[in-house]
N, C-alpha and C positions, 0 to 999 in steps of 0.2 A: 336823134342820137345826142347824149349828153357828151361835152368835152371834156378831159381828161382832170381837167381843173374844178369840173362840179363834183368829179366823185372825191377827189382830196380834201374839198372844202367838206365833204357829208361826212368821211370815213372819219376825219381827224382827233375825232375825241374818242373814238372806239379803241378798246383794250386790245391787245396785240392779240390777245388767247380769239379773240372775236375778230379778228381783221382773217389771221389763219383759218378759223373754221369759216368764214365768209367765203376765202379764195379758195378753198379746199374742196368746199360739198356746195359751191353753187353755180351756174351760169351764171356768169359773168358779161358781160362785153366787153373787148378788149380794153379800152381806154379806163373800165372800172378796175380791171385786173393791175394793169401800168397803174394807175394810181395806189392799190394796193400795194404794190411791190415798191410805190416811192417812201411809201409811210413805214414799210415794215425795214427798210433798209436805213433811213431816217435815225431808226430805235436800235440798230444795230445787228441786225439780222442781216447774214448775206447771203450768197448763193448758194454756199455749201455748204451752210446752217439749214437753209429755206426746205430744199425738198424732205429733211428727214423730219423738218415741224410740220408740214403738210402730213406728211403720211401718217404722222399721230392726231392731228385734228381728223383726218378720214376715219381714223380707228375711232378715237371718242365719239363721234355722231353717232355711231352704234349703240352709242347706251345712253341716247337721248332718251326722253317721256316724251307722245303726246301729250300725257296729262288729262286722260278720257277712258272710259270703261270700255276700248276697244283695245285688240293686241298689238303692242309697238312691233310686232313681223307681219304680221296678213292683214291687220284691221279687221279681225271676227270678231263680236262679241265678246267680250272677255268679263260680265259682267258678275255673274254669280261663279264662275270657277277658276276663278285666276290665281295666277301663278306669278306672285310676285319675285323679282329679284333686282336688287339694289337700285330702286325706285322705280323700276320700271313694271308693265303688267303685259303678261303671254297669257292667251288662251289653252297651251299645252305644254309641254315640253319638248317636244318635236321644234316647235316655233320658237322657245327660248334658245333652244342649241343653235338653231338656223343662225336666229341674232349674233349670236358668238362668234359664229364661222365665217357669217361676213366680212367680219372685224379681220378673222384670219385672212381674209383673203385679198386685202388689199396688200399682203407681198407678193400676193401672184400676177406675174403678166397677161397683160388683155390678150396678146397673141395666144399664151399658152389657153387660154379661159377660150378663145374662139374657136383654136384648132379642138380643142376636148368637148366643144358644145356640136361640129359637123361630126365628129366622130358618133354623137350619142346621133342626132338626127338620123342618120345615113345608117347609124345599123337597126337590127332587132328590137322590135318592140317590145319591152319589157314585161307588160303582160300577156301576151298570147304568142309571143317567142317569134312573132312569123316578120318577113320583111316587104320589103315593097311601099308599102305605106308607110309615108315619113311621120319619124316622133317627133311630137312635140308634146309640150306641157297642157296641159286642157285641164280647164274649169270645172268645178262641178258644184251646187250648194243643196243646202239643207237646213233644216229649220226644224226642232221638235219645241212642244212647250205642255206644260202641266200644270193646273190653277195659274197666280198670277205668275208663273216662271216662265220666259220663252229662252231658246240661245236658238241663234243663228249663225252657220258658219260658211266662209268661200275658201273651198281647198283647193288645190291644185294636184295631177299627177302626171306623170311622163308616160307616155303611150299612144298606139298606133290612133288613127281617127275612129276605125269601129269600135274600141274599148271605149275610146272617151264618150260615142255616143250611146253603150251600152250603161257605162255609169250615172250620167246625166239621164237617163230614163229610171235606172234607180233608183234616182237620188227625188223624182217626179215622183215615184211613189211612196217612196220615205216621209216625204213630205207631207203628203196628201192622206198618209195614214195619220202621221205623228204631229201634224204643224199648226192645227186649227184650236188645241184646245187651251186657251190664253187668251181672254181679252185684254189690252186692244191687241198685243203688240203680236199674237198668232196670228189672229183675222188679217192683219195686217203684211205680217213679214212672210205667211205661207204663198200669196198668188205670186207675190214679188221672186221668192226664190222658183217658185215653178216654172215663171216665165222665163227667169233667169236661164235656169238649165235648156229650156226651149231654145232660148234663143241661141247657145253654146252648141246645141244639137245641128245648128241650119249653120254654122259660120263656113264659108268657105273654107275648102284644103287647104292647109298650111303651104306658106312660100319654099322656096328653097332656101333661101338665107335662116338661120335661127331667131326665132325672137328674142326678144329681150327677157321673156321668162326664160326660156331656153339658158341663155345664155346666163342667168343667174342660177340657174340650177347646176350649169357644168361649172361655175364658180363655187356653190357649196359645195360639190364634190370633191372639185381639187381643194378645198382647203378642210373638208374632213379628212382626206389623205394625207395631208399637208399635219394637219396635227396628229394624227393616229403618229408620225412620221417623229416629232417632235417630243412626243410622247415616249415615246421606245426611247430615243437618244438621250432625255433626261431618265431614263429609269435605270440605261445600261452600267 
């Protein structure tokens, strides 16, 4: 454990805009955080400045690049169809909105995002309507390719555990029809998404507690409410 004194000496010549996005989107250890907070108070930032710069450096990470032919929301493939917007690359539109929403939802509280992620768990499964079996978000992948074109993608949906293993077998023969014809990168990326799904097939039931997909799902949610919401009130 570094003392409080090695992280001021390292931080010191970092630009304020980078000290905040540092303390904003990263685990920290405390004594790197106290060091932050010595250097941005230093420059003139104080407490009741600090939290509303935080929550704009959280929003700005949202519209970071990797800077790679994969999607800055899921990391699917985004190579041959992408969907560029203000530098950044989405495999669909679906994924570019998500990106957005994120962004929205850093005004919304973790309590409220917890409580609305047991609610989704604990009720009806949204594709076969029935209960009992706890929702959660479950994996599924695929992989088609044509001459030398492949895409491969890892999607996600919310639904009971029979659905997700009924899609993951699917997505096993989706694959296995559509995923071979590409060298290398079909040969290649078809057993891998196969095994993928297999292996999605066998995971144990879900816990009681939501996961952490879970629980960014009931965060896009509320903050697509959240601006549907924002939306009305600037239109009225």
């Amino acid at each position: 454990m570094y003392p409080k004194e090695y992280f001021l000496e390292r931080f010191r010549n970092d630009e304020t805009e980078d000290l905040l996005r540092r303390y904003a989107t990263t685990d920290l250890a405390d004594e790197a955080k106290e060091a932050i907070l010595l250097l941005l108070k230093s420059r003139g930032i104080e407490d009741l400045t600090l939290q509303p710069l935080v929550l704009q450096a959280r929003k700005a990470s949202y519209r970071q690049t990797k800077g790679t032919n994969e999607c800055d929301f899921c990391g699917s493939s985004a190579r041959f169809s992408a969907l560029l917007d203000e530098g950044q690359r989405f495999c669909s539109k679906a994924c570019l909105r998500n990106a957005r929403l994120l962004e929205i939802s850093e005004d919304i509280s973790n309590e409220e995002i917890l409580s609305h992620a047991f609610s989704i768990k604990n009720g009806t499964c949204p594709e076969c309507q029935q209960a009992g079996s706890k929702t959660e978000v479950r994996r599924y992948y695929r992989v088609w390719s044509a001459g030398i074109f492949t895409q491969w993608t890892n999607r996600t949906h919310i639904c009971c555990h029979s659905c997700g293993r009924k899609t993951n077998l699917g997505s096993i023969v989706f694959c296995s029809l559509l995923g071979w014809w590409a060298i290398p990168w079909g040969v290649i990326m078809t057993p891998a998404q196969i095994l993928a799904n297999i292996t999605e097939m066998f995971k144990p039931l879900s816990e009681p507690a939501p996961s952490d997909a879970l629980l960014q799902a009931a965060r896009l949610d509320l903050a697509a409410k959240l601006h549907k919401k924002l939306a009305m009130r600037a239109g009225a």
